[in-house]
C-alpha positions in Angstrom: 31.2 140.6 5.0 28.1 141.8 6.6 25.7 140.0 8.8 23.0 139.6 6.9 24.8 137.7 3.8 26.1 135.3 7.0 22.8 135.2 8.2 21.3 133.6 4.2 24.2 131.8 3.6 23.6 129.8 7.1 20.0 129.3 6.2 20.4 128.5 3.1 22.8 125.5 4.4 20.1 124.7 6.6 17.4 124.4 3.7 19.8 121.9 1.9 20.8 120.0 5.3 16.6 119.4 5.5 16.3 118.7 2.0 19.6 116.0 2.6 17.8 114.5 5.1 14.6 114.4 3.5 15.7 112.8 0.7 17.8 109.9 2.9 14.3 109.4 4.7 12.5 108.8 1.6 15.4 107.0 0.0 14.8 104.6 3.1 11.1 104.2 3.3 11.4 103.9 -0.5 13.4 100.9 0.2 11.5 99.3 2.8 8.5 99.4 0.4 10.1 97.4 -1.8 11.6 95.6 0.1 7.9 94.6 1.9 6.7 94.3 -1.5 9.4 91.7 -3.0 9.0 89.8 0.0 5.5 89.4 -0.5 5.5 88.8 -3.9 8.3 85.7 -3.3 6.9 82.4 -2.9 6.5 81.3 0.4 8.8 78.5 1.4 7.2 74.8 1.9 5.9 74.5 5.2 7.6 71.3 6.8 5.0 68.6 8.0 5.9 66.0 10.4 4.1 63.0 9.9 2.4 61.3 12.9 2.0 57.6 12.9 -0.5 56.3 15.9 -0.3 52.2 15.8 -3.8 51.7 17.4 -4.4 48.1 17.9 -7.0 46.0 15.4 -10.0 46.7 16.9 -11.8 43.2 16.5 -14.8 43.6 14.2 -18.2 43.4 15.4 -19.9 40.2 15.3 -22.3 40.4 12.1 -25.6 41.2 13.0 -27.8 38.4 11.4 -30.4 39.4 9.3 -34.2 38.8 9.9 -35.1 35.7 8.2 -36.8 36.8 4.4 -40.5 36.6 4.8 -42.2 33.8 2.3 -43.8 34.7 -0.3 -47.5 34.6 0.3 -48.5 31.0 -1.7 -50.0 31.6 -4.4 -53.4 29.7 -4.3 -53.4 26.4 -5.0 -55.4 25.1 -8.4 -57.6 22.7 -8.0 -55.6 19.7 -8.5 -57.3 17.0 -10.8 -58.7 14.1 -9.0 -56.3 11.0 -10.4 -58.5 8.7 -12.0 -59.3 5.1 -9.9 -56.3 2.7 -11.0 -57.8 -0.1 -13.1 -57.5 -3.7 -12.3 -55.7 -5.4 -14.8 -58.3 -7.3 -16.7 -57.1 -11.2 -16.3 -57.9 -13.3 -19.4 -60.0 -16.0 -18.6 -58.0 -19.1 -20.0 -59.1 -22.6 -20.8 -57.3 -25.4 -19.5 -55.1 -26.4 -22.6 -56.2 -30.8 -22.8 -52.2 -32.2 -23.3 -52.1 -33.6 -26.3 -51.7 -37.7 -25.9 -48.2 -38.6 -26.9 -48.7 -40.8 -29.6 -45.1 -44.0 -29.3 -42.9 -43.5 -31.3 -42.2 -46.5 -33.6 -38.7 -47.9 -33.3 -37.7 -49.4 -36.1 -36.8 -52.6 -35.9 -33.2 -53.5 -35.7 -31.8 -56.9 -37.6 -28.8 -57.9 -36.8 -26.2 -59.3 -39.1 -24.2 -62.1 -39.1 -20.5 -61.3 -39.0 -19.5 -64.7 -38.6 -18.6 -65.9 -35.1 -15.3 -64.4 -34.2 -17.2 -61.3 -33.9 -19.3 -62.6 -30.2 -17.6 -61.9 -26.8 -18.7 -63.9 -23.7 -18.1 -62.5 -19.9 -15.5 -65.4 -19.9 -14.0 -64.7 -22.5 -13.5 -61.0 -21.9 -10.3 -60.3 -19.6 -10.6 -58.7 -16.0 -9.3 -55.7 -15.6 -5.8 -55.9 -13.7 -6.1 -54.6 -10.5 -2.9 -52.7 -8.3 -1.3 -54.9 -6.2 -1.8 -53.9 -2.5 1.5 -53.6 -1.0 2.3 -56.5 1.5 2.8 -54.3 4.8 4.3 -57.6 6.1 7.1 -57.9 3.8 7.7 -54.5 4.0 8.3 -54.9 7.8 10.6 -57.3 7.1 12.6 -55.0 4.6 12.8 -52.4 6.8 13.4 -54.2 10.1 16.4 -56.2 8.0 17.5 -52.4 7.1 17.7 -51.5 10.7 19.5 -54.1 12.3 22.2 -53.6 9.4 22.6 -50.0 10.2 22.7 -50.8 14.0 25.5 -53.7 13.0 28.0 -50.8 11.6 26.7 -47.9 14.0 29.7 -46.7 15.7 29.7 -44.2 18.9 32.1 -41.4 18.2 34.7 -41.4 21.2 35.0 -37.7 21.3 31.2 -37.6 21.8 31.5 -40.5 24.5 33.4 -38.8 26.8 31.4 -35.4 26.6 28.5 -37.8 27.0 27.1 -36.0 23.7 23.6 -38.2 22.7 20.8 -37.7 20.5 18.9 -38.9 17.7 19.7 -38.5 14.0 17.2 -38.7 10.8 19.2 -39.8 7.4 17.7 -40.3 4.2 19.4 -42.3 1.5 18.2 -44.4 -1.6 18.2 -48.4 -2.3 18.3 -49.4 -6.3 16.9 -52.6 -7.6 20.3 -54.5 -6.3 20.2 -53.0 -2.5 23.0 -50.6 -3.0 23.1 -46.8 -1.1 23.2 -43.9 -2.4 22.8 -40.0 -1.5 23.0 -40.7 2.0 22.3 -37.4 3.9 21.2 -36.2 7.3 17.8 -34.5 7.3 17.7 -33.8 11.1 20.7 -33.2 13.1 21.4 -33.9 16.7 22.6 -31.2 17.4 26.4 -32.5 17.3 28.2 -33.0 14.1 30.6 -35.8 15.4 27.0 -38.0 15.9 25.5 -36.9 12.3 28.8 -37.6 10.7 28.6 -41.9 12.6 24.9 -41.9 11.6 26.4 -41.2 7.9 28.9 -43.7 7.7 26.6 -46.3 9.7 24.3 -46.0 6.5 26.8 -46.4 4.1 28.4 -49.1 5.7 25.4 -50.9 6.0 25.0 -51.3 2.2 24.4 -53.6 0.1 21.0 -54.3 1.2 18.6 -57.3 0.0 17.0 -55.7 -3.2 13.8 -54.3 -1.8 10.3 -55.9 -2.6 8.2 -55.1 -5.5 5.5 -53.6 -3.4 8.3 -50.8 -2.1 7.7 -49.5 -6.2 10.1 -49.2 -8.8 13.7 -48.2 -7.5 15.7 -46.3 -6.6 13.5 -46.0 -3.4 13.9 -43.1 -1.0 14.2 -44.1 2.8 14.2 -42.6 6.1 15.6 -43.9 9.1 15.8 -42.5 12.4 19.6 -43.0 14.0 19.7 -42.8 18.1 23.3 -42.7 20.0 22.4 -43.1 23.8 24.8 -43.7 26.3 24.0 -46.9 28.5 23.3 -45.6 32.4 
């Protein structure tokens, strides 16, 4: 082989070694522009925001401003008002003194009695008085009641229990006297303030009974007493 085919087959390896790498550099760049190209043709992601919340404090509002008073109208001028008219007087009627007429008497007719015979005449005698209440005797009454008393006092008896506690006092008892003096509903209506002395002032009443029938001015029996019992120790 001579030199010179050597010589054009190197350069002609050399020519497609350039054109190899040619072609990888424009491969490449052809690449990258697309590359560059798709990426700005893709959408661009979201940007992320980061909301900010500043808690400012109420800022306390302004007092209101008051606002000038409204001017008045201008007034309208005033009409010429229309003098009122004088009251009148009321006229007063002259009147005449009316003359009374003069009462003429009147005519009563004459009444004639007739005679009805003369069972038919009542005289003030004969004509009853009225009855009048009786007043009640306070004398005999007195006497009832005093009589009462000294019965009850007869058939008092002082409880020994209460004598030797030296237990007094005073006992009120009400009972009722039919027309024949007898006792019934005896009762005590104030105590002493120790049942063994109420219980004696009981049995004094009852015992005490029969009693005189009681007096017509004490009313219409039964009658309704009260007497006052007293158990006192001698000192």
């Amino acid at each position: 082989m001579s030199a010179y085919p050597m010589a054009g087959f190197i350069k002609y390896f050399q020519n497609i070694n350039w054109l190899f790498w040619m072609l990888v550099i424009f491969s490449v760049g052809l690449h990258l522009g697309l590359f560059w190209q798709f990426r700005q043709m893709s959408p661009s992601s979201p940007e992320k925001v980061i909301e900010v919340t500043v808690d400012t404090a109420a800022e306390p509002e302004g007092r209101p401003v008051p606002k000038p008073p409204a001017r008045p109208p201008d007034p309208a001028p005033a009409a010429d008002a229309p003098t009122p008219d004088a009251p009148r007087l009321p006229e007063i009627p002259t009147q005449e003194p009316a003359v009374p007429e003069a009462k003429q008497p009147e005519v009563v007719p004459e009444q004639v009695a007739q005679w009805q015979g003369p069972e038919t005449f009542e005289t003030a005698e004969d004509r009853p008085e009225p009855r009048r209440p009786a007043r009640p005797n306070k004398d005999v009454m007195a006497a009832y009641f005093s009589g009462l008393r000294a019965a009850i006092e007869r058939n008092k008896q002082y409880p020994g229990f209460a004598r030797q506690r030296r237990q007094e006092g005073r006992v009120i008892v009400s009972f009722h006297v039919d027309s024949k003096g007898r006792v019934s509903d005896p009762e005590v209506m104030e105590s002493s303030g120790f049942s063994s002395l109420d219980n004696a002032a009981v049995e004094a009443v009852r015992a005490a009974g029969p009693f005189d029938p009681p007096p017509p001015a004490a009313g219409d029996p039964p009658i309704g007493l009260e007497i006052p019992i007293v158990f006192q120790l001698r000192r």
